[in-house]
C-alpha positions in Angstrom: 25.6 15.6 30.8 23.1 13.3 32.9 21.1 12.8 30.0 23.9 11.6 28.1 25.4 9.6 30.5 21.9 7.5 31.0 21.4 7.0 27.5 24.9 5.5 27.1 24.9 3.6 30.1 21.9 1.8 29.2 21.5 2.4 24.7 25.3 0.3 24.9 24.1 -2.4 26.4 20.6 -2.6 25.0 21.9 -1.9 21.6 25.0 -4.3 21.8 24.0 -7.2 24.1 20.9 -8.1 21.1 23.2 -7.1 18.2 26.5 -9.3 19.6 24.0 -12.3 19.9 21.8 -12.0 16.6 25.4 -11.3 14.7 26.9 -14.9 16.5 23.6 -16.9 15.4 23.6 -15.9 12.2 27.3 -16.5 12.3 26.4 -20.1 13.2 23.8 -20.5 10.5 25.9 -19.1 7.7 28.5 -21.3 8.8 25.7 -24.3 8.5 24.0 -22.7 5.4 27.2 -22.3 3.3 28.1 -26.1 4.7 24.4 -27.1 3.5 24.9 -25.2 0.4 28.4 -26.8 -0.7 27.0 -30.0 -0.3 24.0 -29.2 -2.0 25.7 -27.7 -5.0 28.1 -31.0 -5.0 25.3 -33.4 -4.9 23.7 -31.4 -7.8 27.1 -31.0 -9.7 27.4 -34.9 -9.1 23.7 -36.0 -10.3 24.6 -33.8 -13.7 27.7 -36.2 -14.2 25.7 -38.7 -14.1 23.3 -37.5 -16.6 26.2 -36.9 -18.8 27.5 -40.3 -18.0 24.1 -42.1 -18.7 23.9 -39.8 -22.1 27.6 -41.1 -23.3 26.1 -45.0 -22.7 22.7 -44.4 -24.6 24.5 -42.8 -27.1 26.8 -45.8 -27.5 24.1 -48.6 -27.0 22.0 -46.5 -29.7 25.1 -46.8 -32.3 25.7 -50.3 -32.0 22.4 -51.0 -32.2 22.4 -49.4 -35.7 25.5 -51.4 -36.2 23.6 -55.0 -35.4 20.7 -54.3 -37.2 21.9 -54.1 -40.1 21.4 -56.9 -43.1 24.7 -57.1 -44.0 25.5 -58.3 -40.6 23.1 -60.8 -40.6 23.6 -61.8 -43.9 27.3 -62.6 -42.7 26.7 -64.7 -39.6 24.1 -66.5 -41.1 26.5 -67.2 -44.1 29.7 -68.4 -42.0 27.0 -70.4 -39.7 25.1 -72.1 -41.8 25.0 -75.9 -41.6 26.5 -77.9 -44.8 29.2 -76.7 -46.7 28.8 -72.8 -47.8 30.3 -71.3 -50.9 33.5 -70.0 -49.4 32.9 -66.7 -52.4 29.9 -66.3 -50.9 30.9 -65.8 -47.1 34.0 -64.1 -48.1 31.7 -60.9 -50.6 29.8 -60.8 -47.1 32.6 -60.9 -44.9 33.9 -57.9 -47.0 30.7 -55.7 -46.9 30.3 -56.7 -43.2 34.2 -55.9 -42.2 33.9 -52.6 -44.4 30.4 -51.2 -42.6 32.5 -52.1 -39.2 35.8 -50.6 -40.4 33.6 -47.2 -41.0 31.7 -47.7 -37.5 35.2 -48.4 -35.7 36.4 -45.4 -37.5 34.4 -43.1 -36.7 32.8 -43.7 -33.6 34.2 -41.8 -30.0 33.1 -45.0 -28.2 35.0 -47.7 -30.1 38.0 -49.3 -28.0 37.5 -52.3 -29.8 34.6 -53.6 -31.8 34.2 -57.2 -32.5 31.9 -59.4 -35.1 30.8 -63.0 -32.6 28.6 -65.8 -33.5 26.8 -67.6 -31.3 29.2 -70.2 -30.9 31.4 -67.9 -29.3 34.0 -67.2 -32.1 35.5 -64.1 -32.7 34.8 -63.4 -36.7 35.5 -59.7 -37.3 37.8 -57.8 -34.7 38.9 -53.8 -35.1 40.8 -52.6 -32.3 41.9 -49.0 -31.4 44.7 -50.7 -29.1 48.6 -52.0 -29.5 48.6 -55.4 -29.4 46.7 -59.0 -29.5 43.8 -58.6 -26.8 41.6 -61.4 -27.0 37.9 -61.0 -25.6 37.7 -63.6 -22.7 35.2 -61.5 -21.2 32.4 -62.8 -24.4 33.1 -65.8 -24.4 30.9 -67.7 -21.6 27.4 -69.7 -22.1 25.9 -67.3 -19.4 27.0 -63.9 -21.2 25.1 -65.2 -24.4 22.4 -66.4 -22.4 22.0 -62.6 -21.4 22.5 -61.5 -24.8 20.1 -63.9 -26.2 17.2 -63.3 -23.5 17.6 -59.1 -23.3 19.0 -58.2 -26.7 21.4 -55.6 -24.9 24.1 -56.5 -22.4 26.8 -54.5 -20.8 29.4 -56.6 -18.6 31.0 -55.2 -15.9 34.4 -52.9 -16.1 37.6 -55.1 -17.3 40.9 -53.8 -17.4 42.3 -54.2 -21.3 45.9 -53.0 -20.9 47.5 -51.2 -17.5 46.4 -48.0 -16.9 43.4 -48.9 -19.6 40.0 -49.9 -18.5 36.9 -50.0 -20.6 33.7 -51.8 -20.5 32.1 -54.1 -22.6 28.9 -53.1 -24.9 26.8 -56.3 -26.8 23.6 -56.2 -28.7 22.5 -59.7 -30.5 22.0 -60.0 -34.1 19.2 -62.2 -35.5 16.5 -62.9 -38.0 14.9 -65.6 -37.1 17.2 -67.1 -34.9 20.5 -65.9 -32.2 23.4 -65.3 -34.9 25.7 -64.0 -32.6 26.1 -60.4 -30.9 28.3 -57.1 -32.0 31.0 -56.0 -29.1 31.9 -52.8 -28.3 34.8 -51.8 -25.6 33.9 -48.3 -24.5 36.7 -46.1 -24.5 37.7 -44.3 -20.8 38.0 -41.1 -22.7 34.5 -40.6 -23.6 33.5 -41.3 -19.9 36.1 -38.9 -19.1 34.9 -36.0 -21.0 32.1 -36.3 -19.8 33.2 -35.8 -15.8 36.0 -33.3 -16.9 33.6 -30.1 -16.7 33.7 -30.8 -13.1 37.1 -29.2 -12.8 35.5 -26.2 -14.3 34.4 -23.6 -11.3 33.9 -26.4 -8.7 37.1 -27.8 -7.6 36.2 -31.5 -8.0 38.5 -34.7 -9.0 36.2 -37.2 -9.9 36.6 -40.9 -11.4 34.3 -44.4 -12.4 34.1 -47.4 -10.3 32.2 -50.1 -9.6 31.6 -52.1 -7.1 34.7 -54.2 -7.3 37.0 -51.0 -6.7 38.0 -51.3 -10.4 38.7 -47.6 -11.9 37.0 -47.0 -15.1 37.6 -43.2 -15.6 39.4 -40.4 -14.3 39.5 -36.8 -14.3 42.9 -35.7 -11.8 44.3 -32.2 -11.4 47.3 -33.8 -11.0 49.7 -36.6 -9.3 48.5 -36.0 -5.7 45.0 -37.1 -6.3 46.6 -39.9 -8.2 48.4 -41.1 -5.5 45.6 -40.6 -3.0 43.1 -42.4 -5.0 45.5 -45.6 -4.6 45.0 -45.5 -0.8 41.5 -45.7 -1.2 40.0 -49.0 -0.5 36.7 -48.6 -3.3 35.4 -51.8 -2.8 35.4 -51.7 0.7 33.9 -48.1 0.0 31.1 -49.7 -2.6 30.1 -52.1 0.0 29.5 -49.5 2.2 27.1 -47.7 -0.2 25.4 -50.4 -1.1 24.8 -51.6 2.6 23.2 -48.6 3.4 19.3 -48.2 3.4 19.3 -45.5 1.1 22.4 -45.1 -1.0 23.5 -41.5 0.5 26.7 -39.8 -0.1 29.8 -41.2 2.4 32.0 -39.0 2.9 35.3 -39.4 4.3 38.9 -38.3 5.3 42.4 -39.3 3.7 45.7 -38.5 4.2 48.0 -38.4 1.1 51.8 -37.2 2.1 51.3 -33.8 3.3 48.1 -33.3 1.9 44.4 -33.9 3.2 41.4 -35.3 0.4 37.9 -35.0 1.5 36.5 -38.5 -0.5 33.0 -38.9 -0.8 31.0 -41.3 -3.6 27.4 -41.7 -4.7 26.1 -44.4 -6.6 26.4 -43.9 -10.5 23.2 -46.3 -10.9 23.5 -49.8 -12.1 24.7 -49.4 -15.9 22.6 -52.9 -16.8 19.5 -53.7 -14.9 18.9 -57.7 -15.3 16.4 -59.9 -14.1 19.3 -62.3 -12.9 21.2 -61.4 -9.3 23.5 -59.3 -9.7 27.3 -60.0 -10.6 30.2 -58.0 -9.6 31.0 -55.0 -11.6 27.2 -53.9 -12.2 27.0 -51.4 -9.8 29.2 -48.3 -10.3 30.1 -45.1 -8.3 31.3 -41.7 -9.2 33.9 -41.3 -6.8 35.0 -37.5 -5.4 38.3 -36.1 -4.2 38.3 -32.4 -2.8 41.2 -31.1 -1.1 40.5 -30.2 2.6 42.5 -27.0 2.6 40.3 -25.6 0.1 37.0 -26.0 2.2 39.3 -24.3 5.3 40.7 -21.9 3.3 36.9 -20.8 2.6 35.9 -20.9 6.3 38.8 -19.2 7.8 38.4 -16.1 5.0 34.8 -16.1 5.8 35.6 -16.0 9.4 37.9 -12.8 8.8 35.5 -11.0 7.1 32.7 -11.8 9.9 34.9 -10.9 12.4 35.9 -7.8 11.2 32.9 -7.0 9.8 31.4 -7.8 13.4 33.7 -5.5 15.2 33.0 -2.8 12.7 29.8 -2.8 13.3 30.3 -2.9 17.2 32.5 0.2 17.0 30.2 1.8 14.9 27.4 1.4 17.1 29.0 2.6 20.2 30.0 5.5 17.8 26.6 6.0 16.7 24.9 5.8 20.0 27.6 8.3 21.6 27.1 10.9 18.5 23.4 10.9 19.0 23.5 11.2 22.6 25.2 14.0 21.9 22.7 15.2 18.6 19.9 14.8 21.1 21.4 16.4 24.3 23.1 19.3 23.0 20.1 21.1 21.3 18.1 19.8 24.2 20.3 21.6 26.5 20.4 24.6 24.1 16.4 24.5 24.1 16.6 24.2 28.3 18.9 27.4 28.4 16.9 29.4 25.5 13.7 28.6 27.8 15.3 30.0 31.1 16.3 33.2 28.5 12.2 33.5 28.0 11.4 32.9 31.4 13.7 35.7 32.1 12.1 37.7 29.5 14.7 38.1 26.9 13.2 36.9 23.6 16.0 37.3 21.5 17.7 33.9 21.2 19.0 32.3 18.4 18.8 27.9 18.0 21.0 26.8 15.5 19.5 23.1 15.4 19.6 21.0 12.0 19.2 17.4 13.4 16.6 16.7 11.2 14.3 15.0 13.5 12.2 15.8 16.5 14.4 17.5 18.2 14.7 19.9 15.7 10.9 20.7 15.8 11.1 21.0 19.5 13.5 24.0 18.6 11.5 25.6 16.2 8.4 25.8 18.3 10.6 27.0 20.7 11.7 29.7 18.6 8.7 29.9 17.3 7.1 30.4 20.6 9.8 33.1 21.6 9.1 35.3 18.5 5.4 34.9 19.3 6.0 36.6 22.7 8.0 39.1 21.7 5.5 39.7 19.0 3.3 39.9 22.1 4.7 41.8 24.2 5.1 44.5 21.6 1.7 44.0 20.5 0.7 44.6 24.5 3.3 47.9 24.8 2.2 49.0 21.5 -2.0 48.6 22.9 -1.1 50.2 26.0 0.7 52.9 24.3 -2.5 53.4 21.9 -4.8 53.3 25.0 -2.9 56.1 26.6 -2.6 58.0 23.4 -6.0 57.6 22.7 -7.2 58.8 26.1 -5.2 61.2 25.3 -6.5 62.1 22.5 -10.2 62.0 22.9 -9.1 64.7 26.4 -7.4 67.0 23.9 -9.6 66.8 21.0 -12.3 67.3 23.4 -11.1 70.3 25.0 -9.8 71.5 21.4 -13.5 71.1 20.2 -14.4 73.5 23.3 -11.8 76.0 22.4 -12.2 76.0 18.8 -16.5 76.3 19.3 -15.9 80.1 20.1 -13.9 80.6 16.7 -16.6 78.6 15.1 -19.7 81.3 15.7 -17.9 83.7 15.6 -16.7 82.7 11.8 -20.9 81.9 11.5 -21.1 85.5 12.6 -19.2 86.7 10.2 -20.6 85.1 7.7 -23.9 86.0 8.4 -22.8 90.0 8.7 -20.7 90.1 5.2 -21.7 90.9 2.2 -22.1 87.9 -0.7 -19.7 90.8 -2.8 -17.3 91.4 0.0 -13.9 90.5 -0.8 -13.3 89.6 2.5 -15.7 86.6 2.0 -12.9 84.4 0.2 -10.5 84.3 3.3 -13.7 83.6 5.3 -14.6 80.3 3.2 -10.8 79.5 3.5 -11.3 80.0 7.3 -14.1 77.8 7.5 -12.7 74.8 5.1 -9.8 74.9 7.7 -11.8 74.5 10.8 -14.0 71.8 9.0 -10.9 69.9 8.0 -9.4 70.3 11.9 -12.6 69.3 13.1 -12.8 65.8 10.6 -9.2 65.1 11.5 -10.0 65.3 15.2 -13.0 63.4 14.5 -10.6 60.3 12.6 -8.6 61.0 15.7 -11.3 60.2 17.9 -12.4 56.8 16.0 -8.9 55.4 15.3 -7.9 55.0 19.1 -11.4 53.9 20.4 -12.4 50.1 19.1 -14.8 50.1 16.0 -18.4 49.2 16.9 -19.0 46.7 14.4 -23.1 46.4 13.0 -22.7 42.7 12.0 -24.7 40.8 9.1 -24.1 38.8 6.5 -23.3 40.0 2.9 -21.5 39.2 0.1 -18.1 41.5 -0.3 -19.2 41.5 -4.5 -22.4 43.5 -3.3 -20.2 45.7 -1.4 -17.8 46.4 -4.1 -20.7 47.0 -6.8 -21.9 50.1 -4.4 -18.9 51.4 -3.8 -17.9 51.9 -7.4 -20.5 54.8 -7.6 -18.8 56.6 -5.4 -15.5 56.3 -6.9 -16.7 56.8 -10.4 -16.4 60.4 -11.1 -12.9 60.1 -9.9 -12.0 57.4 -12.2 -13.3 58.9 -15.5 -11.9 62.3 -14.6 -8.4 60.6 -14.8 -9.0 58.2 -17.5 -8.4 55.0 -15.3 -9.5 51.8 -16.1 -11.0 49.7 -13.7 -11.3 46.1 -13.9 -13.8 43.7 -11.9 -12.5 40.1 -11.1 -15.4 38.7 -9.2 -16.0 34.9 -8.0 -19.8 34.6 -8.9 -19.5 31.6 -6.1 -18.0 33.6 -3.5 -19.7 32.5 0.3 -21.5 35.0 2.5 -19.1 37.0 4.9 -20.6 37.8 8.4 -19.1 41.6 8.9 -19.9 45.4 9.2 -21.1 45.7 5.4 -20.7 50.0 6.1 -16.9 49.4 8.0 -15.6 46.9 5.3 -17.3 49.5 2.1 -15.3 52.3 3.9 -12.3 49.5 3.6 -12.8 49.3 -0.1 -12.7 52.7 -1.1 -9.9 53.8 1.3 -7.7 51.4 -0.8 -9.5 52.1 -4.1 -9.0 55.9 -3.3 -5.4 55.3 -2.4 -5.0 53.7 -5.9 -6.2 56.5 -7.5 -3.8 58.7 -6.2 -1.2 56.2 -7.0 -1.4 55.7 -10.6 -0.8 58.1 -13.3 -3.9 59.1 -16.0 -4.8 55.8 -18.1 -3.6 53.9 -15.0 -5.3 50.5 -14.4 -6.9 49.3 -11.3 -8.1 45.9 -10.7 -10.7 44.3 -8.3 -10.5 40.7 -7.4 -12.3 38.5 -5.2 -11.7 34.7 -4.5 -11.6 31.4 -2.6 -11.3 28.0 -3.4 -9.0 27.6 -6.1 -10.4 30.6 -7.9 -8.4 33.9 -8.7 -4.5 34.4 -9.0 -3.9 33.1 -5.3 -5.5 30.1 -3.8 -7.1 30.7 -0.5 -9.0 27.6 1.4 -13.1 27.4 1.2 -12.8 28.9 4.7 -11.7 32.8 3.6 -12.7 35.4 1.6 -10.3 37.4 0.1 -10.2 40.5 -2.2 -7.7 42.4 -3.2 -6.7 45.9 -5.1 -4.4 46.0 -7.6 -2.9 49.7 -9.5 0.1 49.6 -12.2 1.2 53.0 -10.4 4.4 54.0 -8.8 4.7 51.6 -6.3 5.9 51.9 -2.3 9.8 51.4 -1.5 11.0 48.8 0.6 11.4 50.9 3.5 8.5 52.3 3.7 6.0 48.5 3.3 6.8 48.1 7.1 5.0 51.5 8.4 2.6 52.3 6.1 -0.3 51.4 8.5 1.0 53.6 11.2 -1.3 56.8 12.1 -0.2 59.6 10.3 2.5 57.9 8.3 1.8 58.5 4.6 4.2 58.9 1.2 1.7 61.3 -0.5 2.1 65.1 0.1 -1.2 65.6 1.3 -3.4 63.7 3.5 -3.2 62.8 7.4 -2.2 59.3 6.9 -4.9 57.9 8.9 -6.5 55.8 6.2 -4.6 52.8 6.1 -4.1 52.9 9.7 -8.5 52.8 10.0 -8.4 50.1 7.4 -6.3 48.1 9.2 -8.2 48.4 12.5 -11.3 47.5 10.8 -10.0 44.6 9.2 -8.2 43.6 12.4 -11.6 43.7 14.3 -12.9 41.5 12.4 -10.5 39.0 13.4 -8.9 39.2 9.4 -5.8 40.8 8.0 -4.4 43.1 5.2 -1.5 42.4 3.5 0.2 44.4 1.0 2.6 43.2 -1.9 4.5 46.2 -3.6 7.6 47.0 -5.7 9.0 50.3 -6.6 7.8 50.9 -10.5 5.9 47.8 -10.4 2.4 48.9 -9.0 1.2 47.6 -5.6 -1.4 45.1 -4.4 -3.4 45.1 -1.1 -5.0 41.8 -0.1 -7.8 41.3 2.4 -8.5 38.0 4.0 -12.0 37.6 6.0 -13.4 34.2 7.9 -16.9 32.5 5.7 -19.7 32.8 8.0 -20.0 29.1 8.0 -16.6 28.7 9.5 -16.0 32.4 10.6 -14.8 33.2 14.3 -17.5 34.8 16.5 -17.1 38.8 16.3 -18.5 40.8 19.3 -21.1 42.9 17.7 -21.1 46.3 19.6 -24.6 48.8 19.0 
């Protein structure tokens, strides 16, 4: 519980003090950022209406510029102008053809409020107008408007109010030939200007509208009443001579109060529509104005705010539960590893760590465990050598005074055999006698050898070499049963530093024991291997070989003892065999492993150390 306590008495405030500070700066630049962003994407939403804007002009300077240059336009004015007395037929066929390519143009064109037909004396020949009523063109007629006209070609004058609630602006291009004939007028119509600032609405929340620099209104695009009503307590000229005050014509942005409601206003220059080389007039300069309702933007900011909040104390309650659940991962297998330690200490080995934390503390178990299974392994390994030590002093006494006893009954059976007769029928138990004491004499021999350590003759051969000479040996056994043997030799297997006699005694101990295994026409295979070579893969360091029978196999019970002295499944035999192959193998620092199934054969493997990277063996002469 100390652990625990320390590492949430100082992980809380380490952990919560950084995190409570990084979450309220980035709180303050999100705020910023989204602030920065909506003006951004309103200045870029802006700048695209007045793209559109300048598109729906160019359009409608380009179309009345068709209109003006054509012949039968100036085929009229200079008919009705001409000095003298002109054929009143004449004018009138070209008065027709001129009124008809108007009436089509008027007709068909979205820009067309009204389109006039003027000389350059100022009067009004031709007039088509979209409007109820008489409206008479004041705005054309003035010597400083043609002068315009005449010297740049194209003219637009500045916003004029045609009817209430109607504004458009006017649009001129000169007709000529050789000299000024007089000019073609267009009044834009609001609604193309309009259209073109209605996508706004769309997705971005924005009431725009045209002005210019007088604080006339050419153009609006409302939601509704409200922004109506707060446009007309704007003061837009005042506004306009703002912008234009300023250095660099930035955005102004400001607050109004409309009845209940708050309007965030803010303008940016539209461009000048007409760029002339004269000083400007008023009207040239126009604005796209912008009306965004307040509650909106604080609408925005508070939700955000919500969600931070909540997100933020979340995340501070899942912290402290975090930090207070792995406290507790980390101390409670720690203390589990501290009492499964005092267990070993105590010498009880049997302990049991269910960890699964996934991490280091988890590995810290295992080798714990891992260490505790070791020392049992150990301490039985120790028990199980003392115990063999004893025995085998044991032994060696007994079989020594055994030999002593059983001398006696040895000459006197070489007596006997000397004083019988080769014909006696008494010779037959005599030769039984004598294969009895031989055998009790080799098993006290084995005896003898299995408890005393093997006294190894080292050198380095090649386990193939060893396997080739002991096949001889076995040979006669083999064809007498009809077995098939099988040699699986790695022609690049490295050198073995060992007892070439000890492991050769090895080999045919396990070949024998597959012999007796298998039925007649059994098969027994031989394999030797290393890197990557045979059925398992063993590293370049080891040498392994391995015997393989398709005979009866060994049961499950039985795989755990069968390298115990005198522990065998056959019906004859001492059961020493495995138990010497094992100690061999064991002294030089390998291991045997077996792999068997009942009915499905078994398999002995045999590692051994290279001699480049072997351990050092005690050689013993």
């Amino acid at each position: 519980m100390k652990v625990r306590n320390r590492i949430l008495s100082f992980a809380l405030p380490l952990t919560l003090v950084p995190f409570m500070l990084t979450a309220l700066a980035a709180y303050y630049f999100v705020i910023r950022a989204d602030r920065i962003q909506q003006d951004e994407k309103q200045k870029k939403v802006l700048a695209e209406a007045i793209v559109n804007l300048r598109k729906e002009q160019e359009a409608a300077r380009r179309e009345i510029e068709l209109i003006a240059n054509l012949p039968a336009i100036a085929a009229y004015l200079e008919a009705a102008t001409a000095p003298g007395d002109p054929s009143p037929a004449a004018v009138a066929f070209k008065e027709s053809e001129a009124r008809t390519i108007l009436q089509l143009f008027a007709n068909q064109s979205a820009y067309c409020l009204q389109l006039s037909l003027v000389d350059s004396h100022g009067q009004e020949r031709v007039k088509f107008s979209k409007l109820p009523g008489d409206h008479p063109l004041d705005s054309v007629k003035g010597k400083d408007y043609f002068r315009r006209t005449l010297i740049h070609g194209t003219f637009q004058s500045p916003v004029e109010q045609v009817r209430p609630g109607r504004f458009a602006s006017v649009l001129t291009f000169r007709v000529r030939r050789d000299r000024f004939l007089g000019a073609v007028v267009l009044h834009l119509s609001a609604d193309v200007f309009q259209r073109s600032m209605r996508p706004l609405l769309v997705g971005h929340g924005l009431n725009t509208f045209l002005f210019d620099d007088r604080g006339i209104v050419f153009a609006t695009s409302f939601r509704g009443s409200e922004e109506e009503a707060c446009l007309q307590r704007i003061d837009l000229a005042k506004e306009a001579g703002s912008l234009l005050a300023l250095p660099s014509l930035e955005v102004n942005a400001s607050e109004v109060l409309s009845g209940e409601r708050q309007f965030l206003f803010s303008a940016v220059p539209a461009e000048a529509f007409i760029r002339s080389i004269f000083e400007p007039q008023s009207g040239e300069n126009w604005f796209l104005g912008v009306l965004q309702p307040k509650e909106a933007l604080l609408q925005s900011t508070i939700a955000f705010q919500f969600a931070f909040f909540t997100i933020l104390a979340t995340a501070a309650g899942a912290v402290i539960w975090a930090t207070a659940r792995y406290s507790r991962r980390v101390t409670v297998p720690l203390e589990r590893v501290a009492e499964a330690t005092a267990r070993i200490a105590q010498g009880n080995f049997d302990i049991n760590l269910n960890v699964d934390t996934g991490d280091e503390v988890e590995d810290l178990a295992a080798a714990v465990k891992h260490m505790a299974d070791d020392l049992k392994k150990y301490q039985e390994e120790l028990v199980r050598s003392a115990k063999l030590a004893a025995i085998g002093e044991m032994a060696s006494e007994i079989s020594h005074e055994i030999q002593n006893r059983i001398s006696g009954v040895s000459l006197w059976t070489q007596y006997l055999d000397a004083e019988l007769d080769s014909k006696d029928p008494r010779r037959e138990y005599l030769e039984e006698m004598k294969q009895g004491l031989g055998g009790f004499m080799g098993l006290l021999e084995d005896l003898k050898q299995f408890y005393k350590t093997p006294l190894l003759h080292l050198s380095e051969v090649n386990v193939n070499d060893l396997i080739r000479a002991s096949v001889p040996m076995i040979e006669q056994r083999i064809t007498e049963r009809r077995i098939s043997l099988e040699l699986l030799l790695d022609p690049d297997l490295p050198a073995v530093t060992c007892d070439g006699e000890k492991i050769k005694s090895v080999i045919l101990n396990l070949v024998i024991n597959a012999i007796e295994a298998v039925e007649e026409n059994g098969r027994i295979e031989i394999h030797t291997f290393s890197l990557d070579s045979g059925p398992e893969r063993a590293s370049r360091s080891e040498v392994k070989f391995s015997v393989r029978d398709n005979g009866c196999g060994i049961a499950e019970q039985d795989l755990a003892r069968i390298f115990y002295p005198f522990y065998s499944t056959k019906g004859s035999g001492g059961g020493l065999g495995l138990a010497m192959a094992s100690n061999i193998v064991s002294a030089h620092r390998g291991k045997i492993e077996v792999d068997s199934g009942v009915g499905e054969g078994t398999s002995f493997i045999v590692t051994l150390q290279a001699s480049d990277v072997g351990p050092e063996i005690k050689s013993e002469r």
